[in-house]
N, C-alpha and C positions, 0 to 999 in steps of 0.2 A: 772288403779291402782293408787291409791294416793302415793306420795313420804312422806316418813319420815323425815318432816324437824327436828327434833328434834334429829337427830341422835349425838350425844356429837362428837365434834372435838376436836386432841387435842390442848392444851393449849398450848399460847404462851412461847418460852424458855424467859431467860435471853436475851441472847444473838439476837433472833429475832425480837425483840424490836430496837436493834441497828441500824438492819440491814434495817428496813423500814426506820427507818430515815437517813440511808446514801446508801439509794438503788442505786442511780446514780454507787457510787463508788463503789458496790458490784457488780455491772454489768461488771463494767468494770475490775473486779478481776477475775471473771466470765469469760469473756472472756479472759484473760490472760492466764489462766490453759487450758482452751479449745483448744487454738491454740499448747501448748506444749506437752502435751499429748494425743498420738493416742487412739483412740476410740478401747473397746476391750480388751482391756490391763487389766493386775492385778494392781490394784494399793491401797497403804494402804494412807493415809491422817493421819496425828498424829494432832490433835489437831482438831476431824471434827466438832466439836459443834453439830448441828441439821442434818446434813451430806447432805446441799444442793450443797456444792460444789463437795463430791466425786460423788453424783449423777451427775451431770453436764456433766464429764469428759468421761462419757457412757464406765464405766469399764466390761469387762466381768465377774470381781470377784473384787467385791469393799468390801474394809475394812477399819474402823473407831475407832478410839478410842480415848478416850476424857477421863475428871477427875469429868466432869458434867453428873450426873445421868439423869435427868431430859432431859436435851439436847438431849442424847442417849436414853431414850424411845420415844420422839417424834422423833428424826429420825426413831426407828424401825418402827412407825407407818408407817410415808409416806414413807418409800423406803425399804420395806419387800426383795424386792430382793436382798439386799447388808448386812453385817456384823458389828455389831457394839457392841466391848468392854470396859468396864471402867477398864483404866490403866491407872497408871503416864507413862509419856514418859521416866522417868530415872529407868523404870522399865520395860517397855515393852518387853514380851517376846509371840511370835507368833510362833517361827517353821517353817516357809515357808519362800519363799522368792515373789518379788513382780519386775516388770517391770518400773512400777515409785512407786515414794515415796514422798508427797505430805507434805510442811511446809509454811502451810499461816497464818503469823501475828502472831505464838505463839510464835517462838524463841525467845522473849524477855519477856516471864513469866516463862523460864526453868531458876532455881539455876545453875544448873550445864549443859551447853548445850555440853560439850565436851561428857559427861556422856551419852547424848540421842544418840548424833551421835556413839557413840562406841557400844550403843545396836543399833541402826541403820544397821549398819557394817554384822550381820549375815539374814540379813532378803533381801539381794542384791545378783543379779546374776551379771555376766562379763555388762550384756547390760541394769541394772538397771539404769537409772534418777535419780536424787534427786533434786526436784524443789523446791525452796525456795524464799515466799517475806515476804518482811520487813520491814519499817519503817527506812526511812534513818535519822541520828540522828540529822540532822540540822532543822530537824522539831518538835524534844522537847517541847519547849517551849509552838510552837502553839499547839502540841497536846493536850499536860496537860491541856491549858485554854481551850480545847475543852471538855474536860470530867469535869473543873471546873464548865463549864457554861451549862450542859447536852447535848452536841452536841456530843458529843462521851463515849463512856463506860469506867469508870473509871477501874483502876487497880492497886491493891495494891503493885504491884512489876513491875519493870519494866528493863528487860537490854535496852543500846541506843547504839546497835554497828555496826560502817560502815564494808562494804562488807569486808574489808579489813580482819579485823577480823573475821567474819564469814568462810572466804577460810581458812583462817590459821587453826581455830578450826575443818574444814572437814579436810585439810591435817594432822591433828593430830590424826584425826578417820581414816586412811585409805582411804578419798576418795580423788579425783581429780578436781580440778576448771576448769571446760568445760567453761564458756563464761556467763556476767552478762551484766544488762542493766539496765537503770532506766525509772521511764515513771513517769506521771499525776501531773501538776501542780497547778490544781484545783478540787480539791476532789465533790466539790457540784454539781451542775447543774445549770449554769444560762444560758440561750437559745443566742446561737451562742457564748458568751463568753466563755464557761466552752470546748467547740469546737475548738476555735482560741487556747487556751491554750493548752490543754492537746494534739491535734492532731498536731500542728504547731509548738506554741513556747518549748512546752517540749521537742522538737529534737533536740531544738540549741542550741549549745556549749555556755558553759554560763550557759545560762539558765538550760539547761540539768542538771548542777548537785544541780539544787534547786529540783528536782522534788521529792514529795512525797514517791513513791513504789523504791525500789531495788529489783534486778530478778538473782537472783544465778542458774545454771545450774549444777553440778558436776555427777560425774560418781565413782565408787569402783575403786579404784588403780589396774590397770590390772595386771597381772602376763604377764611374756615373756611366748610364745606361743614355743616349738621345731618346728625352720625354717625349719628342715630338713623332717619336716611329710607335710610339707604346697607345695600345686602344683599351680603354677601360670599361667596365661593365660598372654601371651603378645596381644592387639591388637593393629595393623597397618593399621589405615585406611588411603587408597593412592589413588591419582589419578594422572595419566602420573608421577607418580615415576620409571619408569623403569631404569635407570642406579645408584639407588639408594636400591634398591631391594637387591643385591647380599651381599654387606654390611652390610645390616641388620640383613640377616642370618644369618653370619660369627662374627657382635659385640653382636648382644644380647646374655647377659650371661646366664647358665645356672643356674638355683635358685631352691632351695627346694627340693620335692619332684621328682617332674619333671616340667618342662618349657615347654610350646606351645605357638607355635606364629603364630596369627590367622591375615591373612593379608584380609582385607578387602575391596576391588575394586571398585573406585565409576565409571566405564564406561571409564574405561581408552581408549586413542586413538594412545599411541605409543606405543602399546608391552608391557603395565605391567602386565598384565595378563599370556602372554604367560612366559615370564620372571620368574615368580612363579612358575608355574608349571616345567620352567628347574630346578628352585633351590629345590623343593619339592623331582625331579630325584638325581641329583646332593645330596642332602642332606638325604640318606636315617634314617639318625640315630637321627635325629634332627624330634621331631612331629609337622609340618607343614600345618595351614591349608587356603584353600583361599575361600570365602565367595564374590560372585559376589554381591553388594549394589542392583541392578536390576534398578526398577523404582524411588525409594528413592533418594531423595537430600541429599546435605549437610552433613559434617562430624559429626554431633548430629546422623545422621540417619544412618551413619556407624556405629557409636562407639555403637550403641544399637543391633544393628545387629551386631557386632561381638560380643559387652558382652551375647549377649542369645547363639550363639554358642559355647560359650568359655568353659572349662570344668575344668577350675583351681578353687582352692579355694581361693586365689589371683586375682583379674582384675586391669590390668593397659594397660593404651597406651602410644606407642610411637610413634610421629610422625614418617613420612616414611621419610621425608627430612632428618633425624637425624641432625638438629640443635640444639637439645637436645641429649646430647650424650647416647646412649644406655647403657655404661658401669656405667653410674651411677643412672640405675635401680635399684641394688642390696643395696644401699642405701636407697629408700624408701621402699623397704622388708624388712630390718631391723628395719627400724620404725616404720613400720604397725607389724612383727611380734613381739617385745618388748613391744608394746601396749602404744610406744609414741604416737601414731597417731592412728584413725579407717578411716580419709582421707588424705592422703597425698600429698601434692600438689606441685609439681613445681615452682620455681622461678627463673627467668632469671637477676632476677635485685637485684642481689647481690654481683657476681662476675663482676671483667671486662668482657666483649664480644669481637669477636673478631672484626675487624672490617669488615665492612660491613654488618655483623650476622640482624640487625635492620638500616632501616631509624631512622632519627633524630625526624620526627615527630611521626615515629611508635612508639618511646621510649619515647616519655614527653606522647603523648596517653596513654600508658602502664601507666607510675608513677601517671597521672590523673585519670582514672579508679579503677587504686589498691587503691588510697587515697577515692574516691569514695564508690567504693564496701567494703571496708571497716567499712565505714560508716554507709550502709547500713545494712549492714549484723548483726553490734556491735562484729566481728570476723575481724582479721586481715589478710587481704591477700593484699600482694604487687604487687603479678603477677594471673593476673587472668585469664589470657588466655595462659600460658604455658600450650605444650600440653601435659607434663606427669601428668600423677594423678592417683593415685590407691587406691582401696577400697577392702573390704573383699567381696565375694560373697554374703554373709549371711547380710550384708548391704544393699550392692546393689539392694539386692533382698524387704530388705524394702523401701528401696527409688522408687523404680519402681512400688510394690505394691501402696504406695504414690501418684505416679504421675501426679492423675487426680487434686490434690490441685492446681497444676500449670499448669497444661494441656500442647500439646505439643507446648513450647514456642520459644524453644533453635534450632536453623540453626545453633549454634558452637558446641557444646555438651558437652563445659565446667560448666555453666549454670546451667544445668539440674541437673550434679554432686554437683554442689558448692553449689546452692539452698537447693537441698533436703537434703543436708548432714548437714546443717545450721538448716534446718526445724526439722530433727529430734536428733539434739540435740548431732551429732555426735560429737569428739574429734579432731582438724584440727588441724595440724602443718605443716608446710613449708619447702620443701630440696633445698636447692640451686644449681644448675646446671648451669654448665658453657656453654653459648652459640657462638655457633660456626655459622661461614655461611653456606651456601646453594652450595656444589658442583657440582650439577647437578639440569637441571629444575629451572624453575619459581615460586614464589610464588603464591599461590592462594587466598591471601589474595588483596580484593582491600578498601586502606587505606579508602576513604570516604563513598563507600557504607555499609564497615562492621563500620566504623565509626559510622553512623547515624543506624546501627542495636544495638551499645554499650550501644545510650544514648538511646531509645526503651527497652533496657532491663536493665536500671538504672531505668527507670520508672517503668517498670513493679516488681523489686524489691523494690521498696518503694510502691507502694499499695499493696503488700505481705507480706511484713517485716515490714514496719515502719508507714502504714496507717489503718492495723487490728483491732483497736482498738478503 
């Protein structure tokens, strides 16, 4: 059978034209959304031109809308399985709501962008995204003679505004500033330069805020959650805790709904096992449960094992030493149920400690790492290895669906939580907790071998985080 070459294709957009000539840079936008948006998802794009970036993002229900007719029949052509209306953004009105909400490169053609984000505002659930890049405004100049001399697409209107402004005009629509970042210093392609730059020198301080793209995050302003409908899981993964077991019973408070505290056993050899099961007799009115680790290492591989048998709507851990004091659990319940937080993390290193609580080198470690991880992350964490942290079920449950992006990395099982919770874009704030020493038992931490596992997974987060691209 002969093929019809003469079947009509359609025709190049406006905007497609652009885009061959700054294809490097579209790749690399390309993959930006890629990495922020899980596959699957609903998601709408407000400004999709020919809709190759909502296709991209592999939605289960993709929606486009754009002001360019033209743009929008050649998207329906190539990507018949996705949705595509002609609206102004200061008009948009769709009825549904959507899991991300996609803004590349138009924010600064919108009159009124406070106007777009406020119709924004009913098209968002509790767990929508709003991902947003942009043109940072110190690149003006260059841009303009780049559309003067045809290297870029001219535009008759133009906003030029730093992140700064953009957060203020989301927190004026109801939403929330999750966590921004900048990238690419060399928008072209020249072979290993356009590499050194944009992979290497666009990270460093400095340098960093010349670069090209801004990357806003935000989320719909939560509403407080009733703590008292919310049932929490405490887990306690322990190994030879036993004179610290009865304690544990008797501080951790009782929260929400109802409280369970799931103590999780990594092959204890002085009695912490039997120890449970007296406080489980001893404590009939208290829901108690204990989870033998078996053949499993490491407290990553507890804390997973006790988050799947856990039955709260609530997950958090408490270490079993309680060097972190149990009574100010109920503090980061409050901020996960308010919807300060959807992670909440522990910090040791903000109050005095007591003494002893830390070695001196445990503690510059500590303030090295948090300045570190940090960094890495473009998310603030000071303490990244305190062991309370709590997250919703319904979280957890996407981070774990998640977890083959990072495979299993983490022997701490803080890691695993702070990674995914970063990757998917969750809301992270920090409780400070006063640390206390160690009354009974030995630490299990040993300072150089977890040492040389820290900077092992500083690495492994920068080719996650900060080398994706």
């Amino acid at each position: 059978m002969q093929t019809n070459t003469n079947t009509p294709q359609p025709a190049d957009t406006f905007c497609d034209k652009w885009k061959r000539k700054n294809a490097y840079y579209y790749a690399w936008l390309q993959k930006l959304y890629q990495y922020n948006v899980r596959p699957n998802s609903r998601v709408l794009h407000v400004g999709c031109e020919s809709g190759d970036l909502l296709a991209a993002v592999k939605p289960s229900y993709g929606v486009g809308i754009d002001t360019d007719p033209q743009a929008l029949e050649q998207a329906r052509q190539r990507f018949p399985h996705l949705q595509f209306h002609l609206q102004h953004p200061q008009e948009i009105q769709l009825g549904e709501t959507f899991d991300y909400i996609l803004i590349c490169n138009s924010i600064g053609v919108w009159q009124d962008i406070q106007q777009v984000f406020d119709r924004l505002r009913p098209l968002t659930h509790p767990g929508t995204r709003i991902v947003i890049t942009y043109y940072s405004y110190l690149w003006e100049s260059l841009l303009r003679l780049g559309s003067a001399i045809g290297m870029r697409r001219p535009n008759s209107y133009q906003n030029w505004l730093p992140p700064e402004d953009i957060a203020n005009l989301l927190y004026l629509s109801d939403f929330d500033f999750i966590r921004g970042e900048s990238f690419m210093l060399l928008p072209r392609y020249i072979p290993l330069v356009s590499s050194f730059f944009n992979r290497i020198l666009s990270l460093v301080p400095g340098f960093r805020a010349l670069n090209l793209m801004n990357l806003i995050i935000a989320r719909p302003r939560p509403q407080a959650q009733d703590s008292s409908q919310l049932s929490i899981s405490v887990i306690v993964p322990c190994r030879n805790e036993r004179g610290n077991i009865a304690d544990a019973v008797t501080r951790i408070p009782q929260m929400g709904r109802f409280t369970e505290i799931v103590f999780v056993d990594g092959s204890s050899t002085d009695g912490t096992p039997e120890e449970i099961e007296n406080q489980i007799r001893l404590h009939p009115d208290k829901n108690i449960k204990l989870i033998h680790q078996g053949q499993g290492r490491g407290k990553g591989d507890a804390v997973r094992k006790g988050f799947a048998a856990a039955a709260g709507d609530v997950l958090v851990i408490q270490d079993a030493d309680l060097t972190a004091p149990p009574e100010d659990l109920p503090k980061f319940f409050h901020a996960l149920a308010e919807g300060k937080g959807e992670f909440i993390n522990g910090s040791r290193l903000v109050y005095p400690m007591e003494k002893q609580a830390m070695r001196f080198l445990n503690l510059l470690a500590n303030k090295f790492f948090g300045l570190l991880f940090s960094w890495l992350l473009n998310q603030r964490f000071r303490d990244t290895l305190c062991g309370t942290k709590m997250i919703s079920r319904a979280n957890y449950d996407i981070l774990a669906a998640n977890r083959a992006f990072f495979g299993d990395f983490d022997p701490f099982g803080d890691f695993d939580l702070i990674f995914g919770s970063v990757k998917q874009n969750l809301k992270v704030v920090e409780v400070p907790v006063t640390y206390r020493a160690r009354t009974y038992g030995t630490t299990n931490i040993d300072r150089f071998r977890h040492g040389w596992l820290l900077l092992k997974m500083s690495w492994f987060a920068f080719t996650k985080f900060k080398w994706l691209k």
